[in-house]
N, C-alpha and C positions, 0 to 999 in steps of 0.2 A: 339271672341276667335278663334285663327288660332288652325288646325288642328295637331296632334301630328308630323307627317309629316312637315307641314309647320312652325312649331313650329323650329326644327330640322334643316332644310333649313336656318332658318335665325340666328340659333346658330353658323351652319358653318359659315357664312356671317360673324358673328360677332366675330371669331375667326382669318378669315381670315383678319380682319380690324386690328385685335387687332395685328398680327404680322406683318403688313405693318406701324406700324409706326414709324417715323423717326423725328430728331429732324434736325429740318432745320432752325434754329440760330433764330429764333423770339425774344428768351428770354435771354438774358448772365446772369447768373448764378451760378457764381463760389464757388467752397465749401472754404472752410475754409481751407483748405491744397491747396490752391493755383489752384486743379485740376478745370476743366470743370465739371459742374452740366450737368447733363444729364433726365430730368424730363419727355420725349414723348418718346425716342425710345424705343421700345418691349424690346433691348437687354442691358438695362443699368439697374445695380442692385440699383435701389432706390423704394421711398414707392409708387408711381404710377404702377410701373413695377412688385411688391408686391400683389398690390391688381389685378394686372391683371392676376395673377401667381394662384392665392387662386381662383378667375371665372375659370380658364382652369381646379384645380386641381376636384373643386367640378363637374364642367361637366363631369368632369372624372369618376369621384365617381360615378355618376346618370348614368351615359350612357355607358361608357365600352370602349370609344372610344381611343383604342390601337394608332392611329396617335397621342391624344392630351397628353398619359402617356408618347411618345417618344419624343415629344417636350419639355415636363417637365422636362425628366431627362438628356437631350440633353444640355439643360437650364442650370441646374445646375452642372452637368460636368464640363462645358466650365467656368463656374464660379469659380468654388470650383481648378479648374489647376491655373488658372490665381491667386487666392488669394482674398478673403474677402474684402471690405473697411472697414474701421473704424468704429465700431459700434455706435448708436444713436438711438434714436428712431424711424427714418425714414428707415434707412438700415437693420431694425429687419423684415422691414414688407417681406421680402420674404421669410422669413424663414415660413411662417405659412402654407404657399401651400407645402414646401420641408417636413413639418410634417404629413402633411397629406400624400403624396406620401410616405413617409417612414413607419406609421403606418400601411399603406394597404399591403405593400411590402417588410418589414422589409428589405431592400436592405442595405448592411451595410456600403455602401457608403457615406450616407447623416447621421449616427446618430452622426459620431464625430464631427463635422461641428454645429451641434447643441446641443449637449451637451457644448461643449467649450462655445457658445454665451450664452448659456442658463447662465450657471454658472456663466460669468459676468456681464449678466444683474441683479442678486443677489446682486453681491460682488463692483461692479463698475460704474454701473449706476446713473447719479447723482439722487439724490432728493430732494424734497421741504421737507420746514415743513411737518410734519406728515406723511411722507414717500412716498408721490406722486411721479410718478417718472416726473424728470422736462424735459419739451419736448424740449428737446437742438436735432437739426437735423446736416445736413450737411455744411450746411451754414451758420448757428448759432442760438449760444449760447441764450436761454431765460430762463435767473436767473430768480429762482422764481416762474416758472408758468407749471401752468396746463392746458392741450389741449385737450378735448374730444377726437378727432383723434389718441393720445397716446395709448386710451383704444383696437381701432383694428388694429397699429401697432405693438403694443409689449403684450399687457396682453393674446388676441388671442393666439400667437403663445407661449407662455407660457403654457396656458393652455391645449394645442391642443399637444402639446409636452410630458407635464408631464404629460397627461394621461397613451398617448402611452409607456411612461418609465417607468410609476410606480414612478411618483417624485411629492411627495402628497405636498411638497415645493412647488415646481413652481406652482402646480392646486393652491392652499392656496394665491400665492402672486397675481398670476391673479385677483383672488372672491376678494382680500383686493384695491387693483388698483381700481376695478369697482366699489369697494362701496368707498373710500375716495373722488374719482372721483365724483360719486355721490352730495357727500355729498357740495363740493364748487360749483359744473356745475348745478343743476339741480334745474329747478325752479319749487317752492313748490304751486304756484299760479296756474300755467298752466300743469305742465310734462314735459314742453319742455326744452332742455338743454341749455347754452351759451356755447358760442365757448371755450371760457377758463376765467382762476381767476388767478391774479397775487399778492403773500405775501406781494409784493411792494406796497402798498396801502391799502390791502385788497378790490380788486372790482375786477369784471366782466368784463373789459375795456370794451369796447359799448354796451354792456349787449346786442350784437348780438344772436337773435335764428337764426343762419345760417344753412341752409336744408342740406346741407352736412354734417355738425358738427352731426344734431340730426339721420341723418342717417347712421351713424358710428354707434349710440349707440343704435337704434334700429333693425338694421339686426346684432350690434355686440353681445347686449342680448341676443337674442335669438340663434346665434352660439355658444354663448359660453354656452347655456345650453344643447346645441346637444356635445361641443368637450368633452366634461371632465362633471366629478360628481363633483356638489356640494354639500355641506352640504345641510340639507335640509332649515336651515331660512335665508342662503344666497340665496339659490333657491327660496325659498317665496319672498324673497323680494325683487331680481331684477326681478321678474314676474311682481312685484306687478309697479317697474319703469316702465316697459316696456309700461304696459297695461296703464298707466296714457298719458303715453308721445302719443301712437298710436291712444287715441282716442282722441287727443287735434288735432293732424296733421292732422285727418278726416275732423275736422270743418277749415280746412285752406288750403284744397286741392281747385284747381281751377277748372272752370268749363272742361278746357281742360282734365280734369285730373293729371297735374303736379303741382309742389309746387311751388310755390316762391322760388328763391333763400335765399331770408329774409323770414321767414315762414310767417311773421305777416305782409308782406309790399305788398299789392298786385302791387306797383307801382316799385317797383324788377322786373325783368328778370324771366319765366319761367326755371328749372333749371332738367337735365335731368338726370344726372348722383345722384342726391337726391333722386331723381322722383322713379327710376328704384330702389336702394337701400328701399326706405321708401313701396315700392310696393312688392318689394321682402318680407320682415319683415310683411306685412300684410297678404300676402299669408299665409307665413309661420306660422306664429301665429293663424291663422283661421284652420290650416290643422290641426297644433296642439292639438286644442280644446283652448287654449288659447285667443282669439278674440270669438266674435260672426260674425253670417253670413255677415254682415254688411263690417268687414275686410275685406273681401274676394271680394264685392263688387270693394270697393276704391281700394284694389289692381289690384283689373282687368282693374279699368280705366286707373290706372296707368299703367300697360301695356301696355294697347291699344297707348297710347300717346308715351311710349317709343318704340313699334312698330315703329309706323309714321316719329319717330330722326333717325330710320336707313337706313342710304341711301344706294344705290345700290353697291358702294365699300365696304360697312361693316362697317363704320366707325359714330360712334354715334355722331349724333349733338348737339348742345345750352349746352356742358357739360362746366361747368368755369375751370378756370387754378386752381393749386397748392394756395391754398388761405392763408395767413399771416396772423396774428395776429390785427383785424379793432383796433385801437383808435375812429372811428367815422362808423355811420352806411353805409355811402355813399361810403366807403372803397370796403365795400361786393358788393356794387351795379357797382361798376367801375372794378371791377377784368374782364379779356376779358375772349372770349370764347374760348375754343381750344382742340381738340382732344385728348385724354387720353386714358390709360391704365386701370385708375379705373374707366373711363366711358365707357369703351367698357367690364369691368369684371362685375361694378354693373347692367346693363343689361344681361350680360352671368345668372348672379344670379338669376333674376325677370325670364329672359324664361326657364333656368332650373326647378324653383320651378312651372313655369305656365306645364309643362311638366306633371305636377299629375295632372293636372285637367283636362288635353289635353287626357292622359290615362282613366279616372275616367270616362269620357263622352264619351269612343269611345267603352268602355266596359260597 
């Protein structure tokens, strides 16, 4: 366990990695409106660039640090002059860091901007049967189906939103997402979740437990019981998901301390950008009182490993690309590796929350 100090040092590293990235055409990926996909660089409004948005806002929150609030509202300035994209479930995800900045700051810059998105995720968002919302992104269209990943693109910033407004709606549609969610993803055998369920069949297509999917829903649980109040037997009972799924990933963490990218396949790629998220969530859960000491354990191994992925530029390694929807297991296992915005934020996450223990022990 690094020192609070060094703990801090390598926060900066990994801030500094997270704004040095650039997209240098590896992947052509064009949206649906014809334009250029933009999935690596810092400065492009989509869901990787979202979640690296939500690691800078929460270092914020935890540490004070005045450079990382001017980068944030810099960010969305230049954003909000230029004009929005097309909403979707993937271009919701930056909106969840811009709530948090504006709950702290009520700067009244950023509430029309999200009140407008908010209200048509309500009124306009597709959905599935039983009101899921259907993970349709930039680049298309998926009739029918349900994403885990949905839950901390778009219900997060719902949540995190309508608290700060007093919009007992949007807190209400979040808790309802999480639990429909639930209800098709999450397997009653293990805790662990599958990547998504398509109406079109009724299945699980590769009935993949993929480490990034269940790490969505376990640092996104437990955020979403810090952003917004719940009722209290919606609050029982995504405790009660939470706690199922965290002690099943314990018995399938490796010796390294990382997960498989397939949770259940040790013959998968160790997967970092998981690793650091399912680490984070077990911290956090043990600080809680939520976990027992044991949590606290796994997540520190997990740490330790996610230490080791950061290299001396800042930039975290063995993270996988923007992953699809498998029809087959071998799908997850072929996706490449490549530098991310949500592998350099879910590690901001894991050393932010390791940041209490770094405290805890120097006092």
């Amino acid at each position: 366990m690094l020192s609070k100090k060094q703990l801090k040092q390598k926060i900066e590293l990994l801030v500094a990695g997270l704004k040095s990235l650039r997209d240098e055409g590896k992947f052509n990926e064009p949206n649906l409106d014809g334009t250029a996909g933009d999935y690596v660089s810092f400065n492009a409004w989509e869901w990787p660039q979202g979640v690296g948005l939500y690691g800078l806002a929460q270092m914020w929150l935890k540490t004070g640090d005045a450079d990382v609030k001017t980068l944030l509202e810099d960010w969305y300035s230049a954003h909000i002059e230029k004009g929005l994209p097309p909403q979707n479930v993937n271009t919701t995800a930056p909106l969840l860091a811009l709530s948090l900045l504006w709950r702290e700051t009520r700067d009244p810059r950023w509430e029309a901007p999200m009140k407008d998105w908010a209200d048509k995720i309500l009124t306009e968002m597709p959905r599935t049967r039983c009101g899921g919302f259907q993970h349709n992104v930039s680049d298309k269209i998926n009739d029918d189906e349900l994403w885990d990943d949905t839950l901390f693109m778009v219900a997060l910033f719902l949540a995190s939103y309508g608290e700060g407004a007093g919009r007992r709606d949007l807190v209400s549609e979040a808790a309802f997402q999480f639990l429909v969610h639930t209800h098709y993803l999450a397997e009653p055998e293990t805790g662990l979740w599958f990547h998504g369920w398509t109406f079109d069949g009724n299945h699980n297509f590769a009935r993949a437990r993929w480490a990034r999917g269940n790490s969505w829903i376990s640092a996104g649980v437990l955020d979403l019981l810090e952003l917004a109040e719940l009722d209290e037997a919606t609050k029982r009972f995504l405790t009660e998901v939470v706690k199922a799924q965290l002690e099943t990933l314990i018995g399938y963490q490796a010796a390294s301390g990382a997960w498989h990218t397939l949770v259940d396949d040790p013959s998968s790629y160790e997967e970092i950008s998981a690793t650091a998220a399912i680490g984070y969530a077990l911290l956090k859960g043990a600080r809680l009182g939520i976990g027992p000491e044991s949590w606290r354990e796994a997540g520190l191994k997990a740490l330790a490993v996610t230490l080791d992925n950061i290299g001396e530029d800042g930039i975290v390694d063995n993270v996988s690309y923007g992953t699809r929807m498998g029809h087959d297991l071998q799908f997850y296992k072929d996706i490449p590796i490549q530098p991310t915005g949500y592998g350099q934020s879910m590690a901001l996450l894991l050393l932010v929350e390791a940041l209490n223990i770094a405290k805890a022990e120097e006092e």
